[in-house]
C-alpha positions as CSV (number, residue, x, y, z in Angstrom):
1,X,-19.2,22.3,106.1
2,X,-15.5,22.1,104.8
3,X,-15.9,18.4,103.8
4,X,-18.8,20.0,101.2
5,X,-16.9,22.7,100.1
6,X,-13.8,20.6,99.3
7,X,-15.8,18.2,97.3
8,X,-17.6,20.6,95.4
9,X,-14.6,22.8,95.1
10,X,-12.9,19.4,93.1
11,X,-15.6,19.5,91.1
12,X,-14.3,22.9,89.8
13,X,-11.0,21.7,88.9
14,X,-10.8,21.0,85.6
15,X,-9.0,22.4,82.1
16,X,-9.8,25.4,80.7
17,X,-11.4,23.7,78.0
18,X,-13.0,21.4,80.1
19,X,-16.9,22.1,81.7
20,X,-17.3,20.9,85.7
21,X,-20.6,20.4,85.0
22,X,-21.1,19.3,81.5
23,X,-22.7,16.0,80.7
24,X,-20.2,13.1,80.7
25,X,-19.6,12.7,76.9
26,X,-20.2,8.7,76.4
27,X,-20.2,7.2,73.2
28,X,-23.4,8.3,72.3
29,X,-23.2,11.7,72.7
30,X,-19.4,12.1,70.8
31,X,-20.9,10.4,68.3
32,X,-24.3,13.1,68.1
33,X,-21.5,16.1,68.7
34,X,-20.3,14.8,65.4
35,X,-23.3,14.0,63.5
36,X,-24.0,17.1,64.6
37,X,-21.2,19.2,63.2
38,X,-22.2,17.4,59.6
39,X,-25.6,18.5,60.2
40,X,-25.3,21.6,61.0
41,X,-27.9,23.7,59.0
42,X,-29.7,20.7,57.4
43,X,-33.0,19.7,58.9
44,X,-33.7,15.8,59.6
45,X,-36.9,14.3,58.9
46,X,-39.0,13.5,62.0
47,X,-38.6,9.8,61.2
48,X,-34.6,10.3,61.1
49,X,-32.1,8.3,62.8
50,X,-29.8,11.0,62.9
51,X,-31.8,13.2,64.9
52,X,-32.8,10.6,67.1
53,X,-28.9,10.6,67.9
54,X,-28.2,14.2,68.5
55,X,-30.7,14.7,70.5
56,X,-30.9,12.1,73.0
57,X,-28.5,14.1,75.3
58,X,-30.7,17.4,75.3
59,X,-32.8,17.8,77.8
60,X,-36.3,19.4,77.5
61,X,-36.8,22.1,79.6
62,X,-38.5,24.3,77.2
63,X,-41.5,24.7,79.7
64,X,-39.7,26.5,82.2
65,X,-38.5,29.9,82.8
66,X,-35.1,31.1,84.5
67,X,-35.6,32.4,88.0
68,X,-32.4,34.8,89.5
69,X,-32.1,33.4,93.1
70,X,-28.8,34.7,94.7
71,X,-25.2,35.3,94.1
72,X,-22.4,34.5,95.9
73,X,-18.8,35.1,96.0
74,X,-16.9,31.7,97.8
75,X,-13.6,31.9,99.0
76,X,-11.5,28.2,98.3
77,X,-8.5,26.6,98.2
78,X,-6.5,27.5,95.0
79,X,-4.2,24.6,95.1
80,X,-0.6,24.3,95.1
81,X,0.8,27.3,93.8
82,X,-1.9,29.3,95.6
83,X,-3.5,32.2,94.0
84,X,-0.3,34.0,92.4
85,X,-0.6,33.3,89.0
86,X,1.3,34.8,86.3
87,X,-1.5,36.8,85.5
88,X,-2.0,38.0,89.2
89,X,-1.4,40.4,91.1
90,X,-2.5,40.7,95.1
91,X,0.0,43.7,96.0
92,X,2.6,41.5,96.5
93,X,1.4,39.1,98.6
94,X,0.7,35.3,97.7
95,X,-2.6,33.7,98.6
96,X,-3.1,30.0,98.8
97,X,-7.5,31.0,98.5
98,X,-9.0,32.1,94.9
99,X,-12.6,33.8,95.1
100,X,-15.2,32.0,93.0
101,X,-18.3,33.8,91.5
102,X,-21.6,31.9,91.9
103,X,-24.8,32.4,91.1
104,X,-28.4,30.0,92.0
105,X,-31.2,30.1,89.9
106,X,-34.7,28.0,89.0
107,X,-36.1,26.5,86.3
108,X,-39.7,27.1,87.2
109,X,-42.8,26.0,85.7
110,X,-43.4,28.7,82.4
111,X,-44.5,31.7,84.0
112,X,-44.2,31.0,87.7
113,X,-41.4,32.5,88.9
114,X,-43.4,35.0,91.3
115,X,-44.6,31.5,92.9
116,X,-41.9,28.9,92.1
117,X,-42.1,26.7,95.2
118,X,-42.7,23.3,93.7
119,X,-41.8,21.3,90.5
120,X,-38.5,23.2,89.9
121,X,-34.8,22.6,89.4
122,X,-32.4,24.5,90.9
123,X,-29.1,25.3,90.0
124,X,-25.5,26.7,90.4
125,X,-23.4,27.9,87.8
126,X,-19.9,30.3,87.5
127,X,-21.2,34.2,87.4
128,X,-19.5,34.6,84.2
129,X,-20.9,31.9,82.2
130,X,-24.3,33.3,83.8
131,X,-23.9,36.9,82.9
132,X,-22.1,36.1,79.5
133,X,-25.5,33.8,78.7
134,X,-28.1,36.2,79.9
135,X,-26.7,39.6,79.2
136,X,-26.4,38.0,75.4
137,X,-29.7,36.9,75.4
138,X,-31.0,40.2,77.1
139,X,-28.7,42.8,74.3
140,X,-30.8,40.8,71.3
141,X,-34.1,41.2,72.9
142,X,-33.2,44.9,73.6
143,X,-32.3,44.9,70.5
144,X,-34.9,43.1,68.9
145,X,-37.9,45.1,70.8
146,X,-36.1,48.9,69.6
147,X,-36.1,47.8,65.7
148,X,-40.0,46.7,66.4
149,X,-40.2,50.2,67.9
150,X,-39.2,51.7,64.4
151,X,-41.6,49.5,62.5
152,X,-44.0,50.5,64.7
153,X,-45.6,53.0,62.9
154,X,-45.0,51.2,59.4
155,X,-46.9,47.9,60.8
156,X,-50.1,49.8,60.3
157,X,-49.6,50.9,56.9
158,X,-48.0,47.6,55.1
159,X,-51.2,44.6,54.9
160,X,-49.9,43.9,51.3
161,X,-49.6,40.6,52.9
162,X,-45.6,40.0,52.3
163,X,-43.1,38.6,54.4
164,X,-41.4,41.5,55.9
165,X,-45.3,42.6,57.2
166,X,-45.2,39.1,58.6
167,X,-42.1,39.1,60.3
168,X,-43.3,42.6,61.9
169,X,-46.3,41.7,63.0
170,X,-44.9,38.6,64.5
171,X,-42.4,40.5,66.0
172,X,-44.6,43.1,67.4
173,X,-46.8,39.9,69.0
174,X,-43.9,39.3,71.7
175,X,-44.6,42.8,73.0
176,X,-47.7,43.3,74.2
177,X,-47.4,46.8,75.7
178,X,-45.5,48.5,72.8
179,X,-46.0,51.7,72.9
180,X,-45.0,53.7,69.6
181,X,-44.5,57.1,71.4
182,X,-43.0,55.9,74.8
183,X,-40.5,53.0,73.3
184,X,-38.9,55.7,71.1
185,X,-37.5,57.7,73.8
186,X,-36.3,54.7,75.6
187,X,-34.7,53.7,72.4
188,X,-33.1,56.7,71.8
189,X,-31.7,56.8,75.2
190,X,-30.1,53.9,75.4
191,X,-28.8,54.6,71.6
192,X,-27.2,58.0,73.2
193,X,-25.7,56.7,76.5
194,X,-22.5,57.9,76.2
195,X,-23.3,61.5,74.9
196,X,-25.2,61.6,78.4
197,X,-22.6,60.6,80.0
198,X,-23.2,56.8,81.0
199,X,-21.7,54.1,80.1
200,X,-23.2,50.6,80.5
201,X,-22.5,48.6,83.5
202,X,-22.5,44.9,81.4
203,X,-19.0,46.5,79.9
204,X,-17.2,45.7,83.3
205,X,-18.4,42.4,84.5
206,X,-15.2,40.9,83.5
207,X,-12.1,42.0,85.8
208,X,-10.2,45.4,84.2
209,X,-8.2,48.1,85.5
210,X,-10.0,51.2,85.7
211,X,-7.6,53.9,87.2
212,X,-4.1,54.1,88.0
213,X,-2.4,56.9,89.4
214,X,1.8,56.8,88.9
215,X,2.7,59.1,91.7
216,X,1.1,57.6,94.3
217,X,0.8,53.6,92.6
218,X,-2.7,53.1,93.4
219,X,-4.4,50.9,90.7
220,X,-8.1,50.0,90.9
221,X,-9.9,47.1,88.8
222,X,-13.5,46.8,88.5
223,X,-15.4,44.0,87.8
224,X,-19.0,42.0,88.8
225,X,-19.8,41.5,92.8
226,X,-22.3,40.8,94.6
227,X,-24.4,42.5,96.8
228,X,-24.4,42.1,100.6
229,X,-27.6,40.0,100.3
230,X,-26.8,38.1,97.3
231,X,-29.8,39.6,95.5
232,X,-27.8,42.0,93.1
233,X,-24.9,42.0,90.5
234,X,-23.4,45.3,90.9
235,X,-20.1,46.9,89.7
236,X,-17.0,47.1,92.1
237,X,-14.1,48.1,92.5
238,X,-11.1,45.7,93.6
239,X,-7.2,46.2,94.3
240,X,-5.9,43.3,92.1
241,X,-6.5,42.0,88.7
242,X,-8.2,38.7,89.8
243,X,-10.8,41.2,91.6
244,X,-10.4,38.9,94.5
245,X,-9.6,41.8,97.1
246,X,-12.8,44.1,97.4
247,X,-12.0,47.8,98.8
248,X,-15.4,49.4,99.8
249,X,-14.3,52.8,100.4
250,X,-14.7,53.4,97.1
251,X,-16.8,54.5,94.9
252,X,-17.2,53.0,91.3
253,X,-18.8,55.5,89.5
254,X,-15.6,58.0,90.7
255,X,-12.8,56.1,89.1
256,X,-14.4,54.7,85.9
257,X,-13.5,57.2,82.8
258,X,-14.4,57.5,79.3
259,X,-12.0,57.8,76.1
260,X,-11.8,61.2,76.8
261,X,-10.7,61.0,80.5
262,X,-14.0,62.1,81.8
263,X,-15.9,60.7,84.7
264,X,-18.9,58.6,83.6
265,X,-21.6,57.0,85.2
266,X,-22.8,53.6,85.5
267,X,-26.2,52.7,83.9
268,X,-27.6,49.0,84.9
269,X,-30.4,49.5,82.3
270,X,-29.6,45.4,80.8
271,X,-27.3,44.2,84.2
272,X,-29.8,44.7,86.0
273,X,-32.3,42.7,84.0
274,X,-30.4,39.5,84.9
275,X,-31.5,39.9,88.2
276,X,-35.0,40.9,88.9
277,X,-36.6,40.6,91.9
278,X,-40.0,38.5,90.8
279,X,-40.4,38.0,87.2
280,X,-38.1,35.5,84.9
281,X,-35.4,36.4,83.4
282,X,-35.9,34.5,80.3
283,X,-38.5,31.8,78.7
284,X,-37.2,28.6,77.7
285,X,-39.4,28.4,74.9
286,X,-38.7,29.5,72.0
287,X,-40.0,29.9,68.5
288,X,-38.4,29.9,65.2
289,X,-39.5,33.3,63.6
290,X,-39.6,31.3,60.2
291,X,-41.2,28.5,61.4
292,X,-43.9,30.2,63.1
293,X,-47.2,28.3,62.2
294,X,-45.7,27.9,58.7
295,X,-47.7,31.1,57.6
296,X,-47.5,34.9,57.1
297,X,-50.4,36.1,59.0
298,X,-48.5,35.8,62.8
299,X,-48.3,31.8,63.1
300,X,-52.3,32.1,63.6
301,X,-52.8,28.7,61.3
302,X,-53.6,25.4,61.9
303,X,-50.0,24.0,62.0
304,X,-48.6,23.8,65.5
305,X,-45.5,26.1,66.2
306,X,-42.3,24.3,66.5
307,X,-41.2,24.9,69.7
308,X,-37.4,24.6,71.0
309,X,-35.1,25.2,73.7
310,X,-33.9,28.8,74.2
311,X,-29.9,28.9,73.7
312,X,-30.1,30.9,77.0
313,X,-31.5,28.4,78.9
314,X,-29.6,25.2,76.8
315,X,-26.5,27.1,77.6
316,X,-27.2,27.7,81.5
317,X,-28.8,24.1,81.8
318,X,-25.5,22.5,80.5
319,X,-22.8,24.7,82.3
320,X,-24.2,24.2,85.9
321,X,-24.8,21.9,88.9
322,X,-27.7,20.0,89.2
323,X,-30.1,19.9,92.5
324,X,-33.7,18.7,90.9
325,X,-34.6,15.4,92.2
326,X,-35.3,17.0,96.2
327,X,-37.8,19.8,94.5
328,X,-39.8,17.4,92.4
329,X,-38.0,18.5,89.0
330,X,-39.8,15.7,86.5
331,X,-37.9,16.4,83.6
332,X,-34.7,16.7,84.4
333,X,-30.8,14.9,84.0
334,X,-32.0,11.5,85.9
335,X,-33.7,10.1,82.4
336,X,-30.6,10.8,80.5
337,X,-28.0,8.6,80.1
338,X,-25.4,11.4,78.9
339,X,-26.2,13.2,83.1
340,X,-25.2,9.6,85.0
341,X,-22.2,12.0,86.1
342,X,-23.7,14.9,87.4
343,X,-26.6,12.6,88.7
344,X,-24.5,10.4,91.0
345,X,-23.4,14.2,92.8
346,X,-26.3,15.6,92.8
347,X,-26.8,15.8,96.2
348,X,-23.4,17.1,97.2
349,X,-24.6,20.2,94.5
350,X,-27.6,20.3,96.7
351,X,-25.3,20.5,99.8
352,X,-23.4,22.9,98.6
353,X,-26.2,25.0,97.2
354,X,-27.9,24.9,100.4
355,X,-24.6,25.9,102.7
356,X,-24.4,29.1,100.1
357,X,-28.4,30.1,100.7
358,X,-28.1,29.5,104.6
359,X,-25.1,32.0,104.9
360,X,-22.3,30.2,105.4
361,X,-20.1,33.3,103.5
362,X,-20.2,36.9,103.9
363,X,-20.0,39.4,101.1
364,X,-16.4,38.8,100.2
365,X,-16.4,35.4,100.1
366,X,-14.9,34.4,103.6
367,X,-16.7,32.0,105.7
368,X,-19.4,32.9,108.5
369,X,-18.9,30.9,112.1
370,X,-22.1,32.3,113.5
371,X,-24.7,33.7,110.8
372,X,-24.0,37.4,110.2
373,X,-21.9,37.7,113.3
374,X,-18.5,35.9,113.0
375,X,-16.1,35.5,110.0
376,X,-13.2,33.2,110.2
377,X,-10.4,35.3,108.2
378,X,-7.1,36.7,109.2
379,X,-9.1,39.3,110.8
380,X,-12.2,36.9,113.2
381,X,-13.9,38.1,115.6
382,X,-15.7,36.4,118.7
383,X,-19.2,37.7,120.0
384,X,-19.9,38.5,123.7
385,X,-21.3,34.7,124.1
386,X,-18.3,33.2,123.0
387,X,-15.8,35.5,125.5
388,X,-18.5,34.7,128.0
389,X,-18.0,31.0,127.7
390,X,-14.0,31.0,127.6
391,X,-13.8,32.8,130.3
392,X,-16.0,30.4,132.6
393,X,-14.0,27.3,131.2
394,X,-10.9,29.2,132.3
395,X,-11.7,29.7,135.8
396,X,-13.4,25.8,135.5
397,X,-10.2,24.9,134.5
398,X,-8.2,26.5,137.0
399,X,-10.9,25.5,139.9
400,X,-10.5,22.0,139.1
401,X,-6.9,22.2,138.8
402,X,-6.6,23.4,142.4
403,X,-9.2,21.0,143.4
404,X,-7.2,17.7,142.4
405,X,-4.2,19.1,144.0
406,X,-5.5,19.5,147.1
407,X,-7.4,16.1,147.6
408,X,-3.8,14.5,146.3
409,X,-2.1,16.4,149.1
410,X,-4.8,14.9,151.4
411,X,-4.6,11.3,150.0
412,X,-0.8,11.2,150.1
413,X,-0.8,12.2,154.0
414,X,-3.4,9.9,155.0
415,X,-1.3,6.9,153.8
416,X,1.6,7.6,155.1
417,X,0.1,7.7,158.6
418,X,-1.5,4.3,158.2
419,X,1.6,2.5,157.0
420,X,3.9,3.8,160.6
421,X,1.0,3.0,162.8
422,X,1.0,-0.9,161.5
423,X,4.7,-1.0,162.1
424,X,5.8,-1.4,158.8
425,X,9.6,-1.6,158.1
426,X,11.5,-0.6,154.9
427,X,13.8,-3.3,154.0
């Protein structure tokens, strides 16, 4: 278990500007990464060369959906000069361990995230890139479904047949079960949040300090954890900047404070759409609203829709480690030159994925001996089965030990009454 951690943890060491799992940029793909940049905005024929080049490294996974599967904080080696950074701050104390934020998901078959047991990828990736991805994706669609709540009751009245009707009705097609009444008071909720007193929990997934009180020097940062069983995100509260030292005794919601200096409360209206329990976070497949058919009436015509790759999922797909080949994942990194990298570890990712799902770490991170029971920290613990058989080796040990002593008291008589009864002589 500590040979797959340290691999995978020197798979984590890189520059900041660097990506641990990025595809290895050959001469291909530097060379589409600049075509690229020239591109940018311009649309290549389908005959082109250039697009051949900038997107041989892309993968398509726009038939899939992303699945949540668990979270997990890791406790690991920091390296040399430890934990204590000039940006941190443990109390005083120097740690050689830094806590790393994980999260698992799928790519499952479109639309089969309730059932996802075959044909899927599965995947590990940094909780920040995965909230920063998702909770972007999840603010435009919350923002995109509340402006088709306001057109709502304008789509009925504008069939003059221009674009903007178009657009609306398009729009309104990617919710089925809008509801002009109900989806204004959910709109308006959100829009007054802080009036009633919330504030929204995707503010404080990145480590900040929260409270501080001068006379008595207590400081508390809050910032992204997971849950006891991996299956939520949640807001914490932590004694350090890093948010490396989790104190549960405390409650989030009573330290967090408005401009005002007022107590507010934590709403996880979006966070908690990064994480639901059976449905997909987001579709990989996505449509461009002006390309949609190449008509005004919805996309209904005869042209196909042009398809792409949600930036969600592109962004997710490129950022984290790769476990596909073991689940039957047909369209994944192996037929891509640009992946050789991450392909040849693939299955130390899988290793590693599977230790985290088994539960090889508790809640803060340190490692479990015995599932659930045992934590080996500054602070383990043994279990009545493991007193049980240190004492019996104990008294073994000691019973033996008397043993051997006694039968060499026994030998070393015996022979020296043998050698006086043959008459032998010491020269």
């Amino acid at each position: 278990m500590k040979i797959v951690t340290a691999t995978f943890a020197s798979l984590l060491v890189t520059t900041a500007s660097a990506n641990p799992f990025a595809p290895q940029t050959t001469q291909n793909t530097a060379k589409a990464n600049y075509i690229g940049s020239l591109m940018r905005g311009a649309r290549p024929t389908a005959k082109s060369q250039l697009r051949r080049l900038e997107e041989e490294a892309d993968v398509d996974i726009s038939g899939y959906s992303i699945k949540f599967e668990q979270c997990q904080l890791v406790k690991q080696y920091a390296g040399v000069n430890g934990n204590n950074n000039n940006n941190n701050n443990n109390n005083g104390e120097d740690s050689i361990l830094a806590t790393k934020r994980f999260v698992i998901f799928r790519l499952c078959p479109e639309n089969s995230c309730s059932s996802c047991n075959s044909n899927y990828g599965e995947y590990i990736v940094d909780m920040d890139t995965y909230l920063e991805s998702t909770l972007r994706f999840k603010q435009e669609q919350q923002e995109q479904y509340c402006q088709a709540c306001e057109e709502c009751a304008a789509d009925g009245n504008d069939d003059d047949g221009n674009d903007a009707a178009a657009r609306r009705r398009r729009r309104h097609l990617a919710y089925d079960n809008l509801n002009c009444n109900t989806c204004y008071d959910e709109c308006k909720n959100i829009e007054n949040m802080e009036v009633n007193g919330y504030v929204d929990a995707s503010e404080y997934i990145n480590c900040q300090k929260v409270y501080e009180n001068e006379n008595t020097g207590k400081v508390y940062y809050a910032g992204a954890m997971c849950s006891g069983s991996g299956t939520r995100i949640k807001i914490a509260l932590f004694a350090d900047e890093q948010c490396s030292l989790y104190d549960g005794s405390v409650d989030a919601d009573q330290h967090i404070k408005n401009n005002n200096g007022y107590n507010v409360k934590l709403s996880y209206h979006l966070l908690k759409q990064t994480f639901p329990d059976s449905d997909c976070v987001a579709s990989c497949a996505q449509v461009d609203e002006n390309d949609a058919g190449g008509n005004d009436d919805g996309g209904n015509g005869d042209q196909a829709q042009q398809v792409e790759v949600a930036e969600v999922c592109q962004d997710l797909y490129e950022a984290a480690g790769k476990c596909e080949q073991v689940h039957g994942f047909v369209d994944g990194m192996k037929n891509y030159e640009a992946y050789d990298n991450q392909a040849a570890q693939e299955e130390e990712v899988c290793d590693f994925i599977t230790m985290i799902k088994s539960g090889s770490y508790d809640q803060t991170g340190e490692i479990v001996v015995t599932a659930g029971r045992s934590v080996l920290s500054g602070k383990a613990k043994t279990t009545g089965g493991q007193k049980f058989a240190l004492t019996f080796f104990v008294i073994g040990t000691v019973g033996l030990s008397a043993y051997a002593f006694l039968l060499h008291q026994q030998l070393t008589k015996g022979s020296g009454h043998t050698l006086s009864e043959q008459g032998g002589a010491m020269a």
